[in-house]
KOLZADO-219152 format. One record per residue (C-alpha): residue in one letter; x, y, z; residue number from 0. Coordinates in nm, 4 decimals, always signed. Layout:
<atoms>
aa,east,north,up,i
a,X,Y,Z,NUM
...
</atoms>
This chain:
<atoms>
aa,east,north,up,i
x,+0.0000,+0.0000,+0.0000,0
x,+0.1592,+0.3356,-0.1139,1
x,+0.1969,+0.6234,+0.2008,2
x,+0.2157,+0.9881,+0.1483,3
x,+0.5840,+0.9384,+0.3005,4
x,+0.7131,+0.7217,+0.0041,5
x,+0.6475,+0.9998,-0.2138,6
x,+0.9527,+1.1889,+0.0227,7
x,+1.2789,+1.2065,-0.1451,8
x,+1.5656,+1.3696,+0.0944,9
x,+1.7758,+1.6554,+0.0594,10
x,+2.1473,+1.6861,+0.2159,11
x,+2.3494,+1.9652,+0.2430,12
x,+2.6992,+1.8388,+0.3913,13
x,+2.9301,+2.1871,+0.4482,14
x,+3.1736,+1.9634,+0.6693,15
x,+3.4537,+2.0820,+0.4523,16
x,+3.3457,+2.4481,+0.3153,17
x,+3.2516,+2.7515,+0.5127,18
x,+2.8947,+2.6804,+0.4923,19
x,+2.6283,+2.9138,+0.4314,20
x,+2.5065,+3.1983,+0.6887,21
x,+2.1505,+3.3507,+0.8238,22
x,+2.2824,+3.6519,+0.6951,23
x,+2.3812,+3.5421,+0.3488,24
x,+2.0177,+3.3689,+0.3511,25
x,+1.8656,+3.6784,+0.4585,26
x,+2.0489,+3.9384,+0.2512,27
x,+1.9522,+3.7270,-0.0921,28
x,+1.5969,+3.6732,+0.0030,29
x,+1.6095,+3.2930,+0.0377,30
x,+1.4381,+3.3115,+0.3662,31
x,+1.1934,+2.9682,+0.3717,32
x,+1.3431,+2.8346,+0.0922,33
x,+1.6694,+2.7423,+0.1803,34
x,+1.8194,+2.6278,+0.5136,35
x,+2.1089,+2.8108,+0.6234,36
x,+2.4031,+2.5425,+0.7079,37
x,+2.7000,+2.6918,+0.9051,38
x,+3.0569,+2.5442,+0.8265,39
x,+3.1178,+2.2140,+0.9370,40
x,+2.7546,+2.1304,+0.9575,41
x,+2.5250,+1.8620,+0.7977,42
x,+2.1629,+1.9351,+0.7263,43
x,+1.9240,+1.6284,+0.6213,44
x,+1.5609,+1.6392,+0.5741,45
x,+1.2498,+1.5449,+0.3864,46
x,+1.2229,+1.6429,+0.0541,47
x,+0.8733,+1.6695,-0.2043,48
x,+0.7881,+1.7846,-0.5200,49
x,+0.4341,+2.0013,-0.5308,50
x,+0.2064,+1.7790,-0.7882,51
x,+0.0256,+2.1261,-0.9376,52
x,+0.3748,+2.3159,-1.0279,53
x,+0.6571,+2.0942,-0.9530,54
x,+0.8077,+2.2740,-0.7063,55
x,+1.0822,+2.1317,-0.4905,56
x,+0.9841,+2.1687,-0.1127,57
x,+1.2344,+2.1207,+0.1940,58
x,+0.9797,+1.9546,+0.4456,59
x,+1.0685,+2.1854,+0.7720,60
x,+1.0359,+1.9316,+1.0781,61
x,+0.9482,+2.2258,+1.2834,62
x,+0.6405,+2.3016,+1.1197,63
x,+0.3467,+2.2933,+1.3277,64
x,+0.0250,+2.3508,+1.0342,65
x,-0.0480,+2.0439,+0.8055,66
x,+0.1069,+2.0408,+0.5037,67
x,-0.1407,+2.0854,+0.1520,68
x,-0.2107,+1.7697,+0.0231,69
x,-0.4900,+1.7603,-0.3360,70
x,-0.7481,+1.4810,-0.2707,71
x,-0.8218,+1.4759,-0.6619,72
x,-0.4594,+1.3723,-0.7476,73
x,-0.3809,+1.2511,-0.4014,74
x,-0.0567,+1.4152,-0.3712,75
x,+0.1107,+1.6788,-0.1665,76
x,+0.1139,+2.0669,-0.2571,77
x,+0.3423,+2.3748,-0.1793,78
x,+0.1958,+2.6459,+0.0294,79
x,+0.0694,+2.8983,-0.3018,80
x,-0.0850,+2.5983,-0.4712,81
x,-0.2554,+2.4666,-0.1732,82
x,-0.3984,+2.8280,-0.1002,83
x,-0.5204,+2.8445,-0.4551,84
x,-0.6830,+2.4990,-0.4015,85
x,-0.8738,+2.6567,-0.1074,86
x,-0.9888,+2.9512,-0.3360,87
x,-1.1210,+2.7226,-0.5704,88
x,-0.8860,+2.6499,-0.8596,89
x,-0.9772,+2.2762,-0.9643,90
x,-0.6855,+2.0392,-0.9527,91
x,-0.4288,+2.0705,-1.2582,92
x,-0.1521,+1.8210,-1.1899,93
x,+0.1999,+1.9877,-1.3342,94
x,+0.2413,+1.6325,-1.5553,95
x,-0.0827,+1.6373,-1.7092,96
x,+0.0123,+1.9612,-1.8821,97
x,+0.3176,+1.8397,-1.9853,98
x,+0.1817,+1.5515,-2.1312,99
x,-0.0800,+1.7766,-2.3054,100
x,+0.1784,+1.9868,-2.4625,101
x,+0.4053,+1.7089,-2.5376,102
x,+0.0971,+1.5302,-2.7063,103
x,+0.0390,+1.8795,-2.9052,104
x,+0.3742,+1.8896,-3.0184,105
x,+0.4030,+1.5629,-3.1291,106
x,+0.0933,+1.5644,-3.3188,107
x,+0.2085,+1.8952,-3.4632,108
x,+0.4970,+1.7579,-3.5927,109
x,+0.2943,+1.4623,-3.7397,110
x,+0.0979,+1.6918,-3.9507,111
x,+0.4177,+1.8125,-4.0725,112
x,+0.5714,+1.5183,-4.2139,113
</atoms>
């Protein structure tokens, strides 16, 4: 039986041997909740998903104390924008449906062609 947590991947950032990454360096380039900061000689290892509706990549934060968005129609998890779209009403649109759309388009484009 498939869980939501085999649909995890991980992320690690190993700075044992570089200077690492600071809070300030985080801060002054705007990457606030989207990248960890990990000093020098640190190791940083966490849960990793991609958002089904735009493919983001999101760095599961073990602190976080709200549920995370998760689409009943394509049973998957979201990303914070996409699940606050979801609760304003925009219907499920899985990120490899329209890829498959467009790369159905294009190859019956380039049937025509031939």
């Amino acid at each position: 039986m498939k869980t939501k947590r085999s649909q995890e991947g991980v992320v690690l950032i190993d700075h044992r041997n570089s200077p690492g990454v600071s809070r300030e360096f985080i801060r002054a380039n705007g990457l606030e909740g989207v990248a960890p900061a990990v000093g020098a000689g640190q190791v940083y290892e966490s849960a990793l998903l991609v958002c089904s509706h735009c493919g983001t990549d999101v760095i599961l934060n073990p602190d976080r104390s709200r549920d995370r968005g998760w689409c009943m129609t394509c049973d998957k998890y979201l990303c914070d924008p996409c699940t606050a779209l979801k609760h304003a009403g925009v219907p499920c649109s899985p990120v490899m449906k329209k890829l498959e759309a467009a790369w159905n388009e294009l190859d019956r484009k380039s049937t025509l062609i031939i």
